[in-house]
GULUMTOR-90025 format. One record per atom (N, C-alpha, C, O): x, y, z. Coordinates in steps of 0.05 Angstrom, whole numbers, padded with zeros to 5 digits, always signed. Example, Ala and Ser with C-alpha at 12.3 -4.5 7.8 and 13.67 -1.06 7.14 Angstrom:
BEGIN
+00264-00114+00156/+00246-00090+00156/+00264-00066+00156/+00285-00066+00169/+00257-00045+00142/+00273-00021+00143/+00258+00001+00157/+00268+00023+00161/
END
This chain:
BEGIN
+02028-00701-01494/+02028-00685-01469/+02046-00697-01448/+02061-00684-01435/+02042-00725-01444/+02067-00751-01424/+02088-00738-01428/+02095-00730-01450/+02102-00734-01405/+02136-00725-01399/+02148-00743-01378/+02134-00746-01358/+02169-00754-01379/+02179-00756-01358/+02203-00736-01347/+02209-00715-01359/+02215-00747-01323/+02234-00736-01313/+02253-00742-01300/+02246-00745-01276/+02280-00747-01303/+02296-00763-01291/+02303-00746-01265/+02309-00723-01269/+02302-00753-01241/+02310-00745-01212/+02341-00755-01215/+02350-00771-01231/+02359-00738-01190/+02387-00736-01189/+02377-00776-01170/+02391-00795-01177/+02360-00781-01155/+02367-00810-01144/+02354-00823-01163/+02335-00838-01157/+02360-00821-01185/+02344-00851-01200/+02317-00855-01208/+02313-00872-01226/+02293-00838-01196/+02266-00836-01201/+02254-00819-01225/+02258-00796-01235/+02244-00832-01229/+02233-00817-01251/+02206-00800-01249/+02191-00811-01233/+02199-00782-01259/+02187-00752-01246/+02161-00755-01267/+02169-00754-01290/+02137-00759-01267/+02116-00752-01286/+02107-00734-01286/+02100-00726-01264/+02101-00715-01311/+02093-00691-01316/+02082-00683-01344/+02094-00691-01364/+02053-00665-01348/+02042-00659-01372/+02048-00638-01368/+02057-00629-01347/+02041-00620-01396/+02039-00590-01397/+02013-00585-01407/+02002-00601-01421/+02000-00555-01399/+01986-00546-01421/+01991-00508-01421/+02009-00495-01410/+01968-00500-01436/+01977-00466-01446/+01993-00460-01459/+01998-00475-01478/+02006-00437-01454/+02024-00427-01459/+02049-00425-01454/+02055-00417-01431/+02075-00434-01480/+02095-00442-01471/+02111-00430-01464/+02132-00438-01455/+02102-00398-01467/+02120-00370-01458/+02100-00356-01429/+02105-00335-01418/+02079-00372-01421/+02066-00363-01405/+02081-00369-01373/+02100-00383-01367/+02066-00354-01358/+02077-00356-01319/+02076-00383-01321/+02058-00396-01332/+02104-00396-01304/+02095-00422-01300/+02087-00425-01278/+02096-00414-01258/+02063-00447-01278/+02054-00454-01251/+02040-00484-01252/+02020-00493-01264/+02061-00496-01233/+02062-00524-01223/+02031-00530-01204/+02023-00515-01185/+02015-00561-01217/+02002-00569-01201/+02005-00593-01193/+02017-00610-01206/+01993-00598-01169/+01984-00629-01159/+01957-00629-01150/+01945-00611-01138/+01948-00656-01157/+01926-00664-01156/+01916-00677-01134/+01930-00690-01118/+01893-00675-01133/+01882-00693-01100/+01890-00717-01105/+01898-00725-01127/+01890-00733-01077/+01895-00763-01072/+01877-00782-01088/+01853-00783-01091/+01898-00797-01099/+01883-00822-01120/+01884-00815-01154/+01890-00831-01171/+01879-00791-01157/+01887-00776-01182/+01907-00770-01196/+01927-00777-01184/+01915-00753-01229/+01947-00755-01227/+01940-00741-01258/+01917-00737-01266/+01959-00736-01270/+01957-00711-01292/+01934-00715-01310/+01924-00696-01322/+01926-00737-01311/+01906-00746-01332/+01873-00732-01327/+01856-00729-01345/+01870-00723-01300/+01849-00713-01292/+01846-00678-01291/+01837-00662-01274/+01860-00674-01321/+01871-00647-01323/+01847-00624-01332/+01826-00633-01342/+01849-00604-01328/+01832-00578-01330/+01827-00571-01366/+01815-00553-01376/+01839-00589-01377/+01845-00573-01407/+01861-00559-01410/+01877-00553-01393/+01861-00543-01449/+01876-00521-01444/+01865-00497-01443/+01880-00480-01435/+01837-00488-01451/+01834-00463-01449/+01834-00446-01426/+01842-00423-01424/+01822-00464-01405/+01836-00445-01377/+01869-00440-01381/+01867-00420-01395/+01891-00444-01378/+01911-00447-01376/+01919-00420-01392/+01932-00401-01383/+01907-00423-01421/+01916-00403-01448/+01905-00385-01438/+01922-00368-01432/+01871-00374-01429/+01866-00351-01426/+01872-00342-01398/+01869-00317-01398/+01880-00349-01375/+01904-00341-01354/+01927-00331-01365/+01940-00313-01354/+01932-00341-01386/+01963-00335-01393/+01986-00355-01377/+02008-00345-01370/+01981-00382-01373/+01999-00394-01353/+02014-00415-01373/+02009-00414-01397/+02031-00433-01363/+02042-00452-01375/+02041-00466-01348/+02057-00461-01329/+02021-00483-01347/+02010-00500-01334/+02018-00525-01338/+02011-00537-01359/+02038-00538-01314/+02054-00567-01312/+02038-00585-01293/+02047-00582-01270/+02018-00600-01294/+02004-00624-01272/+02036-00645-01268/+02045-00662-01283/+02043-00637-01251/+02056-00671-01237/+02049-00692-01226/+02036-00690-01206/+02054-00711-01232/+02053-00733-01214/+02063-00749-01186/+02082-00765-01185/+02047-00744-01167/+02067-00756-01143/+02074-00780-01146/+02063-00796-01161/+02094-00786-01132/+02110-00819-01125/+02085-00833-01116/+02072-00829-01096/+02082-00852-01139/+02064-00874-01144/+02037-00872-01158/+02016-00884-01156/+02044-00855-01169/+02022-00842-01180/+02026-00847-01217/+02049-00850-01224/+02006-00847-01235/+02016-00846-01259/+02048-00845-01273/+02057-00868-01276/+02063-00828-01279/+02085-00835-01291/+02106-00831-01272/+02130-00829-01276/+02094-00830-01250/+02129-00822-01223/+02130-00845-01212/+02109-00858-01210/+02156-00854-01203/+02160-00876-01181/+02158-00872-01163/+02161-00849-01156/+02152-00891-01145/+02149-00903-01118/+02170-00890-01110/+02191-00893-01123/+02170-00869-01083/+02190-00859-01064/+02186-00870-01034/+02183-00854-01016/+02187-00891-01031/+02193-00900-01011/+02194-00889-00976/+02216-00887-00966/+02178-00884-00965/+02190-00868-00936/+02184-00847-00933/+02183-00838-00910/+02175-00824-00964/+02180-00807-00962/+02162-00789-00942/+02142-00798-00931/+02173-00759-00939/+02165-00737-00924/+02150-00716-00939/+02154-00709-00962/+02131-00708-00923/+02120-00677-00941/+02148-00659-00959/+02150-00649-00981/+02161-00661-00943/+02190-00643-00942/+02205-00650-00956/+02224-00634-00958/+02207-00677-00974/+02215-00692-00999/+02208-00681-01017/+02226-00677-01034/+02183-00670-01023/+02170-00662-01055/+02186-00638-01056/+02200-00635-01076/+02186-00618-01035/+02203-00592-01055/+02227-00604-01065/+02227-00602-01090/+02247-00617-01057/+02268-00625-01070/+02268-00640-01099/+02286-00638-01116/+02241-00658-01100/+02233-00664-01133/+02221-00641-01151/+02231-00637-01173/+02207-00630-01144/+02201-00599-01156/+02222-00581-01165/+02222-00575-01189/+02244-00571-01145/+02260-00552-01153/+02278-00562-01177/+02288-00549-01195/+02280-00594-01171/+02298-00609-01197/+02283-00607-01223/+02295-00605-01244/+02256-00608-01222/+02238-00612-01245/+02242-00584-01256/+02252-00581-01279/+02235-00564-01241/+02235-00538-01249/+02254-00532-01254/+02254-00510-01265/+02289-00550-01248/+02311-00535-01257/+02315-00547-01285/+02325-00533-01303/+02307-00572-01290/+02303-00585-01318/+02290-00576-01336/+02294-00578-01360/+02272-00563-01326/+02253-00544-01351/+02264-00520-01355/+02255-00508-01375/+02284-00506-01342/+02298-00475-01340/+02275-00464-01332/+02263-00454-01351/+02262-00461-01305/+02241-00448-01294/+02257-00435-01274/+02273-00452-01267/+02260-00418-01265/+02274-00405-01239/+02250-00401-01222/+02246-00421-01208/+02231-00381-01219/+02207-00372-01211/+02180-00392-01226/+02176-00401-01248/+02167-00393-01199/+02142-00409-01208/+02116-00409-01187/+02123-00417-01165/+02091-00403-01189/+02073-00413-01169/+02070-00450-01173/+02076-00468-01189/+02055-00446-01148/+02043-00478-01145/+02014-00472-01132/+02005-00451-01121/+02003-00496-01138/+01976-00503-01124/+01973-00525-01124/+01977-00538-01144/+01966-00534-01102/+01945-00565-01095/+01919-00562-01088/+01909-00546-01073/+01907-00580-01103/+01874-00590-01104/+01874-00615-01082/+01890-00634-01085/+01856-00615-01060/+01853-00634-01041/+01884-00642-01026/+01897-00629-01010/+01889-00666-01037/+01912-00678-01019/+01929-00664-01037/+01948-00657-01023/+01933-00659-01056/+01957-00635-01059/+01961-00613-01052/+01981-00600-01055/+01939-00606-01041/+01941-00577-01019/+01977-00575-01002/+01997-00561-01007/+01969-00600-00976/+01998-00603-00962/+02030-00607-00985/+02053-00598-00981/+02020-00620-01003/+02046-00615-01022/+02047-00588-01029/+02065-00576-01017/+02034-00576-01042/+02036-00549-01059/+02045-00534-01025/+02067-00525-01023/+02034-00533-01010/+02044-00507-00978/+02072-00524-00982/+02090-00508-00984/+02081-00549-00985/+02111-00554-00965/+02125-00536-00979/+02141-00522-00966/+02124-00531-01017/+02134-00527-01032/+02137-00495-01027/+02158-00484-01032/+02116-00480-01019/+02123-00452-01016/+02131-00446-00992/+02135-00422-00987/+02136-00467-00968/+02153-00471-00944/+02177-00469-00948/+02192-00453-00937/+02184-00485-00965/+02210-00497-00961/+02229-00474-00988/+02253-00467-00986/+02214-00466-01008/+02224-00457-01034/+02215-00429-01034/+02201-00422-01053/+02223-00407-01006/+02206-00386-01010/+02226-00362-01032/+02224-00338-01035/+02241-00378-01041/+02260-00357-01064/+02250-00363-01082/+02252-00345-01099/+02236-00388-01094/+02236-00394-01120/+02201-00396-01120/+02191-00392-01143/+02186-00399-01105/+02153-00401-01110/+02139-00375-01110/+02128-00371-01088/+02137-00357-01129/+02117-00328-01130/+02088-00331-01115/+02077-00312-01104/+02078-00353-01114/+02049-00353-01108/+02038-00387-01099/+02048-00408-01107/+02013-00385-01079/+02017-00419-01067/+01982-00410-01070/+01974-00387-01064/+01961-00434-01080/+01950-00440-01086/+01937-00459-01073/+01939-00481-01084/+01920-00458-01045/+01900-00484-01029/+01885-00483-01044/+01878-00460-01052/+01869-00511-01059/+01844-00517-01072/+01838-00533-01061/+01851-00554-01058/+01810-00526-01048/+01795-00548-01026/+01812-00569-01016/+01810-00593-01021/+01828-00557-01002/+01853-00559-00980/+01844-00585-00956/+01821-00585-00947/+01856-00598-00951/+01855-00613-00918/+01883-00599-00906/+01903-00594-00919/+01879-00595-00875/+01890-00579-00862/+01918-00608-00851/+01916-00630-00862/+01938-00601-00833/+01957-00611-00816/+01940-00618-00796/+01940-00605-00776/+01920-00643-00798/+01907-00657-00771/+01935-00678-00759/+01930-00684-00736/+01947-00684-00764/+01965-00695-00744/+01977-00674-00722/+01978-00680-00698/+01988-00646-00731/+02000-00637-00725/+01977-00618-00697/+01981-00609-00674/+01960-00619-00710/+01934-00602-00699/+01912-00622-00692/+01895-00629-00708/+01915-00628-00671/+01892-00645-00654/+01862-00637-00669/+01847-00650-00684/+01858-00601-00656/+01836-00594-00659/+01825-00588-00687/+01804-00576-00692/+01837-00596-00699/+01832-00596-00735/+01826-00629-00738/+01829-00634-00762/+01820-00652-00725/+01828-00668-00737/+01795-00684-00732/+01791-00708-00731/+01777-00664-00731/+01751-00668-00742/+01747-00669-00768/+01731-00681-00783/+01769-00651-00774/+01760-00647-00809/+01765-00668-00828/+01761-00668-00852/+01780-00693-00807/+01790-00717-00824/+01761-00739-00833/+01740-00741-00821/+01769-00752-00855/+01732-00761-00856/+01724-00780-00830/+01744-00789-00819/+01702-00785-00821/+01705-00801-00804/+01720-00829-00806/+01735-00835-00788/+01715-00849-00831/+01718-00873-00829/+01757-00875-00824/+01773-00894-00821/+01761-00840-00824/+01791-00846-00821/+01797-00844-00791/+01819-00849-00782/+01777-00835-00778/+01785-00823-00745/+01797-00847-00724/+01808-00842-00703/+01793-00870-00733/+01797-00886-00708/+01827-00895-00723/+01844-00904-00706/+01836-00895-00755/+01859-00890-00759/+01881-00872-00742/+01898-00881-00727/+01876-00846-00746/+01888-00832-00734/+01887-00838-00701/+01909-00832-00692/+01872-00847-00683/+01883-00852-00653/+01903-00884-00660/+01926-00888-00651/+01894-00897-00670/+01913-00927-00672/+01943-00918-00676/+01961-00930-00665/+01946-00894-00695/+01965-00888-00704/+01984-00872-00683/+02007-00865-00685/+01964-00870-00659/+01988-00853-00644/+02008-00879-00629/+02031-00879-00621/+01983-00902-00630/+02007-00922-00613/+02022-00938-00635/+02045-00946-00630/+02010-00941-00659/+02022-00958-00675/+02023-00950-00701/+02005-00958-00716/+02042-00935-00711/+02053-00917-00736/+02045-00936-00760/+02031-00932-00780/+02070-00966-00747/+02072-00974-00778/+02045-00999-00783/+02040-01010-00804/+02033-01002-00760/+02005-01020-00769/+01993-01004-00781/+01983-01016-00800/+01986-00983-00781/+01967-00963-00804/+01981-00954-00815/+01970-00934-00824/+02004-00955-00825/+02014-00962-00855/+02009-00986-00865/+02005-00983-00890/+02006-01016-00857/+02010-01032-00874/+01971-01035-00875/+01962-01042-00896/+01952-01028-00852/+01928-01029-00858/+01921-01020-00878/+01904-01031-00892/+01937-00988-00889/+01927-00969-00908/+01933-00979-00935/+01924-00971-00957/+01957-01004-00925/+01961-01009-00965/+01938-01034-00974/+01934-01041-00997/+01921-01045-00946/+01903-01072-00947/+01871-01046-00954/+01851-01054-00965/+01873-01023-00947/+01852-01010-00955/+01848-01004-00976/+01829-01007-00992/+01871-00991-00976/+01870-00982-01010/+01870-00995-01033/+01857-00989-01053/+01890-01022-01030/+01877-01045-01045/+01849-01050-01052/+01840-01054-01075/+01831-01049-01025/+01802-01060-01038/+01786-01040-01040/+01761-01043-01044/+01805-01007-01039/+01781-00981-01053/+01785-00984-01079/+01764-00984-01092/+01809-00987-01094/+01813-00993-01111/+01804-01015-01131/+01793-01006-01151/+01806-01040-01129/+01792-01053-01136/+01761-01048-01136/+01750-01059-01155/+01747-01035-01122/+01720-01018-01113/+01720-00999-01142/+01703-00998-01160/+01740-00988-01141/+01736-00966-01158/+01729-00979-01191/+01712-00973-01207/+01754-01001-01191/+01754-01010-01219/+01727-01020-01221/+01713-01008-01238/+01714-01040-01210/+01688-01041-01216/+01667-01028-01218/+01648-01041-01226/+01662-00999-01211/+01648-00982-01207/+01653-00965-01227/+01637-00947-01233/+01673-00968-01238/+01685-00939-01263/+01670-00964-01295/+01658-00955-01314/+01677-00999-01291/+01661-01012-01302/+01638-01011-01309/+01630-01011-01332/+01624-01009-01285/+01591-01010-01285/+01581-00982-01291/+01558-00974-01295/+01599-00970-01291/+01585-00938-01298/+01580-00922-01272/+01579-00898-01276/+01577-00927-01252/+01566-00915-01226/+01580-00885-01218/+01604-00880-01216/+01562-00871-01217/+01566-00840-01207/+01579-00843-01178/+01577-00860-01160/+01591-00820-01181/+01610-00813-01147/+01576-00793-01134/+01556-00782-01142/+01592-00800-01112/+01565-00775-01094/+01574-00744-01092/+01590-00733-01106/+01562-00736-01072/+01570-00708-01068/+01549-00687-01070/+01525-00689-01075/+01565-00663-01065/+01537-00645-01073/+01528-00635-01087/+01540-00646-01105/+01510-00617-01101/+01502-00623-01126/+01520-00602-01151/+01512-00600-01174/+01541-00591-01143/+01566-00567-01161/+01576-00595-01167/+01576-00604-01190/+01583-00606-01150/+01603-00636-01165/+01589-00652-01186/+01594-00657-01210/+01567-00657-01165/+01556-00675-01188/+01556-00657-01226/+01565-00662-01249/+01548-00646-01219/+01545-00623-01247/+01571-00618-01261/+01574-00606-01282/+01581-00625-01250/+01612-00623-01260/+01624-00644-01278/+01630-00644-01301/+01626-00666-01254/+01632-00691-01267/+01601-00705-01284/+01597-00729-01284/+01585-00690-01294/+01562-00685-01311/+01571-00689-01342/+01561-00699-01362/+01600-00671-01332/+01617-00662-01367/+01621-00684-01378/+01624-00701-01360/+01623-00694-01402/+01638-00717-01415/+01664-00715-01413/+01676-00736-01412/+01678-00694-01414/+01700-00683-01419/+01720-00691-01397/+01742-00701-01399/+01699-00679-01363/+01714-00673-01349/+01709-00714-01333/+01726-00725-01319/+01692-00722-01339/+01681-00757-01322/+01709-00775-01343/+01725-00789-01330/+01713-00773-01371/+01726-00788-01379/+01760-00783-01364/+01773-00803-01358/+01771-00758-01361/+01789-00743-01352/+01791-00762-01329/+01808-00780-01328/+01774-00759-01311/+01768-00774-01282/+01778-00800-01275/+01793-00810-01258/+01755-00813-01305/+01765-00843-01308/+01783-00844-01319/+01788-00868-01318/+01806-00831-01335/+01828-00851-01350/+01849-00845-01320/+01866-00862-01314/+01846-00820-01302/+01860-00812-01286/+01857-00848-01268/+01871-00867-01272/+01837-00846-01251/+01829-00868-01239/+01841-00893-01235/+01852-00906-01217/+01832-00895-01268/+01850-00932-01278/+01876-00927-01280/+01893-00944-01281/+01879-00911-01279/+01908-00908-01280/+01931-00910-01252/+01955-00912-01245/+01909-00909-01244/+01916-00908-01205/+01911-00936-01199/+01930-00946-01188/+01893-00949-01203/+01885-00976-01212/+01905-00996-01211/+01912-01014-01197/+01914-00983-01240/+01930-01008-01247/+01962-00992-01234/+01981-01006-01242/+01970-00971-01220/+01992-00972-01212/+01993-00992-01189/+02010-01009-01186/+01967-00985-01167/+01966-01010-01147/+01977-00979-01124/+01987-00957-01126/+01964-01000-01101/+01956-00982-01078/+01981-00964-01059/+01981-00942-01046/+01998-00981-01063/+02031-00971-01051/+02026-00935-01048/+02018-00923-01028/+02035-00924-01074/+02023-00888-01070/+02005-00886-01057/+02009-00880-01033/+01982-00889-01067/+01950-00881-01052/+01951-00883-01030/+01942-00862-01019/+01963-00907-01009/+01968-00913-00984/+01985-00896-00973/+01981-00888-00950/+02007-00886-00989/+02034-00866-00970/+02027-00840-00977/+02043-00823-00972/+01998-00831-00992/+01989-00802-00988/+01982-00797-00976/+01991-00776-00966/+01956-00813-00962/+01936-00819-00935/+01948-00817-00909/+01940-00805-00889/+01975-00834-00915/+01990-00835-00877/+02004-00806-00882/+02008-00792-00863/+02011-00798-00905/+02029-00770-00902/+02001-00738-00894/+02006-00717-00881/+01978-00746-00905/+01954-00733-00899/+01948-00729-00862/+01946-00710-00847/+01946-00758-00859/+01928-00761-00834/+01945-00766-00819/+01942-00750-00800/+01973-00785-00810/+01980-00796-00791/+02010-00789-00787/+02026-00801-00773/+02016-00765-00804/+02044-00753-00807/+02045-00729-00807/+02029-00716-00819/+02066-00719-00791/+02072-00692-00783/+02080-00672-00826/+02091-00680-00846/+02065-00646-00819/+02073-00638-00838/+02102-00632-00839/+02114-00641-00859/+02116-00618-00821/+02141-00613-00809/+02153-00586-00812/+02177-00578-00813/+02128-00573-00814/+02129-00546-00812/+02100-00533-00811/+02080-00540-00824/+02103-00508-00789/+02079-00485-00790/+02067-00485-00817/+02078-00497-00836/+02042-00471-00818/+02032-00471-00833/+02037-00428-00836/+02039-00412-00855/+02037-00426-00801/+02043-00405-00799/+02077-00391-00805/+02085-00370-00795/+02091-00405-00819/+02112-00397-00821/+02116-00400-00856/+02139-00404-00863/+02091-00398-00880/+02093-00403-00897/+02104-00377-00907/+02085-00363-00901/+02121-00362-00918/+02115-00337-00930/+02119-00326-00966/+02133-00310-00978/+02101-00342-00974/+02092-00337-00996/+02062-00325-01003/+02042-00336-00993/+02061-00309-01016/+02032-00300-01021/+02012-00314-01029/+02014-00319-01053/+01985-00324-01015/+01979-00346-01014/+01940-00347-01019/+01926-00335-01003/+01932-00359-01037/+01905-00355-01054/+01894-00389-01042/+01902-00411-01048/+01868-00378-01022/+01857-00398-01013/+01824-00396-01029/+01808-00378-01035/+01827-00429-01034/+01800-00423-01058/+01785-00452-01051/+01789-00473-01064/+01766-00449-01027/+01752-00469-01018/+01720-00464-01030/+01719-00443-01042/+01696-00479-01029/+01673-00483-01035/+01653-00489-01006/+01658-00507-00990/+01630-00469-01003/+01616-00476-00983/+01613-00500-00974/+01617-00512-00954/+01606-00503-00996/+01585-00548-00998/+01609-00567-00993/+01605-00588-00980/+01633-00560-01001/+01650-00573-00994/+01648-00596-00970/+01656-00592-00947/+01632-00627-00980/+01631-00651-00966/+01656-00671-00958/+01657-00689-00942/+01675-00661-00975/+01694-00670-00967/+01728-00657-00946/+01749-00663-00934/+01720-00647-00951/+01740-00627-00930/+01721-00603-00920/+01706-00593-00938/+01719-00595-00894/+01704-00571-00879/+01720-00552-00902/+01740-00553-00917/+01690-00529-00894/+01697-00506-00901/+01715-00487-00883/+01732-00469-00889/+01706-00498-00855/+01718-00485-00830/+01757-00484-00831/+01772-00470-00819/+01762-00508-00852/+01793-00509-00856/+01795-00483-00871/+01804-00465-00858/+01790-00477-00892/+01793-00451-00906/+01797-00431-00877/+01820-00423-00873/+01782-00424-00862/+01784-00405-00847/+01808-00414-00835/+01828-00399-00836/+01810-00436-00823/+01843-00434-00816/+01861-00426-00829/+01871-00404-00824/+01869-00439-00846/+01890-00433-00866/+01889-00395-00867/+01909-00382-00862/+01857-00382-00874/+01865-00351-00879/+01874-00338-00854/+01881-00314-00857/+01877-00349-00829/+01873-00342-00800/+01901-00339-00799/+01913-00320-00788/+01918-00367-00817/+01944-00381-00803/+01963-00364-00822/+01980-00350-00813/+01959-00367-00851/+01982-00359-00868/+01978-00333-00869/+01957-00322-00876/+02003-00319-00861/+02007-00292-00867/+01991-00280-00892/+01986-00295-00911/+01986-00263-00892/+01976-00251-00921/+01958-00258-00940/+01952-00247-00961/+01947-00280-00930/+01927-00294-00946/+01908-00284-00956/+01898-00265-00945/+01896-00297-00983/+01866-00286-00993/+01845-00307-00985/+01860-00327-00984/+01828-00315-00979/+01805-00338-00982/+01787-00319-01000/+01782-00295-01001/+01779-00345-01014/+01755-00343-01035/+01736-00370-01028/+01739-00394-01033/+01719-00359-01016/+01706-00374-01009/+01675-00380-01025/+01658-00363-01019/+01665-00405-01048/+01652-00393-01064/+01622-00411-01058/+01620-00436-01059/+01600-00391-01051/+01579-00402-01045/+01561-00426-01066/+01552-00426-01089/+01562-00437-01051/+01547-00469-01069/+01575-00484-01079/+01578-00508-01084/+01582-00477-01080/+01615-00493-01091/+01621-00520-01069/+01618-00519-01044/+01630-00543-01083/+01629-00574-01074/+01668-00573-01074/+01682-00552-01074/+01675-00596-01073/+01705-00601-01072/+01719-00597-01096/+01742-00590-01101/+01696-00605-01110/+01717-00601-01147/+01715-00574-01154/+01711-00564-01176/+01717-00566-01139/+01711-00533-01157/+01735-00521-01165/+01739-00497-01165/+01757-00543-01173/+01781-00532-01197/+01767-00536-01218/+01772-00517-01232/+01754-00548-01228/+01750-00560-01247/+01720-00536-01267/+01710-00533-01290/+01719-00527-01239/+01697-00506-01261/+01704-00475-01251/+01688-00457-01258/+01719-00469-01239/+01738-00448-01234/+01763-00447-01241/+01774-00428-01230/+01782-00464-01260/+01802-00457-01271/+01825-00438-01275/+01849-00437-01271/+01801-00423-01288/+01816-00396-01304/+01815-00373-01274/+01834-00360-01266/+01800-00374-01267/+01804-00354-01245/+01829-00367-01221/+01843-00348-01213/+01834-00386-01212/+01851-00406-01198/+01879-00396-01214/+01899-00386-01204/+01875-00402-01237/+01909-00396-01244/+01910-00364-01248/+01932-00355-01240/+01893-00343-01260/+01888-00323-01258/+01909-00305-01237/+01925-00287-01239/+01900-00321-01216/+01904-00308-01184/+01929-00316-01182/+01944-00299-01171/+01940-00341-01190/+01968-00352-01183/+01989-00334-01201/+02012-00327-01195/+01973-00329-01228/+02000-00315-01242/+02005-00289-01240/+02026-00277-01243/+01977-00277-01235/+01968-00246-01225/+01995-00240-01201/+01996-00219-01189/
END
């Protein structure tokens, strides 16, 4: 399923497939810390009808380190990936911190993206003061440090993520359950979907914190660099009540903000609810 991808500067691009190889294509990214390995399977993918590509962001499983980069960087690795594959037309979706990737992408690429895809989304809190409750707390006093001092909460974020990480590896060791509410827990319940989790994880692990750290400052302490209201792609918002990790109240922005939008808003539903809504998620993207 491992692909790589050579970029026009030198980087190399990670990417799996699944479904159907004559099916709609539609590009994903995964929340922060995660990376193709923490994949949906294939039978969602086949009975959508999609040809379903998980990428990897810079620093993440099989992509390199991009250095500096901007929200506004990833469409330009995307449109190359998709011109390498002979994709012309394609949706996208992001799950959590791939939310802001998957919008830059139907920002910036509104000729080539059919359909944009928020899955339990975090909103533009840098950009939006009054959204920036929705950031978790232990990140809030991040974000004010960061208005006086940019690059000390960059180099804090690579000394954090170092020791979540290391946190993690011992905890994925000892066996220890993640928290949450009880759709997640039930979820990652699966054997299927907890091992997915963990090879995703260690894998993040052993890349080391560099990515993890430049997702977080591009999340919380960096301008997206564009409206959210200026997206114009047709656009499938698919948040979960219970949702403990990102408000639900962001969904309502996003349907408020992007032109034309759908929200699906699904009662009792936690943050992972790609993972047991699938087929309807890509459904909507290839529909």
């Amino acid at each position: 399923m491992d692909r790589t991808f050579a970029l026009s500067d030198g980087r190399t691009l990670g990417y799996a497939q699944w479904g159907s190889s004559d099916g709609a294509p539609v590009l994903g990214f995964h929340g922060t810390s995660l990376s193709r390995l923490a994949h949906v399977g294939d039978d969602a993918p086949r009975a959508a009808g999609v040809r379903l590509i998980l990428v990897d962001r810079p620093g993440y499983g099989l992509s390199d380190l991009h250095p500096g980069r901007t929200l506004l960087d990833w469409p330009r690795d995307i449109a190359e990936l998709a011109d390498g594959l002979g994709i012309d037309h394609f949706a996208v979706f992001g799950m959590s911190g791939g939310g802001p990737h998957a919008a830059s992408c139907a920002y910036a690429l509104p000729d080539r993206v059919s359909a944009l895809g928020l899955v339990s989304s975090p909103a533009p809190v840098w950009d939006r003061p009054e959204l920036r409750f929705s950031a978790p707390p232990h990140r809030q006093p991040m974000i004010e440090l960061a208005e006086r001092d940019p690059d000390l909460v960059a180099r804090q974020l690579i000394e954090d993520c170092r020791a979540e990480l290391e946190r993690i590896a011992v905890d994925s060791r000892n066996g220890a359950k993640g928290g949450g509410p009880a759709a997640d827990q039930e979820i990652l319940a699966d054997p299927e979907v907890r091992d997915r989790f963990e090879a995703a994880t260690l894998e993040t692990v052993a890349r080391g914190p560099a990515g993890y750290a430049h997702d977080l400052f591009l999340l919380y302490v960096a301008p997206w660099g564009f409206p959210p209201e200026e997206i114009d792609v047709t656009t499938q918002i698919w948040h979960g009540d219970e949702d403990a990790a990102v408000s639900p109240r962001i969904a309502d922005f996003f349907a408020e903000t992007i032109p034309g939008s759908r929200l699906h808003m699904l009662p009792g539903a936690g943050h992972l609810l790609l993972w047991s809504h699938a087929e309807d998620i890509l459904h909507s993207l290839a529909a």
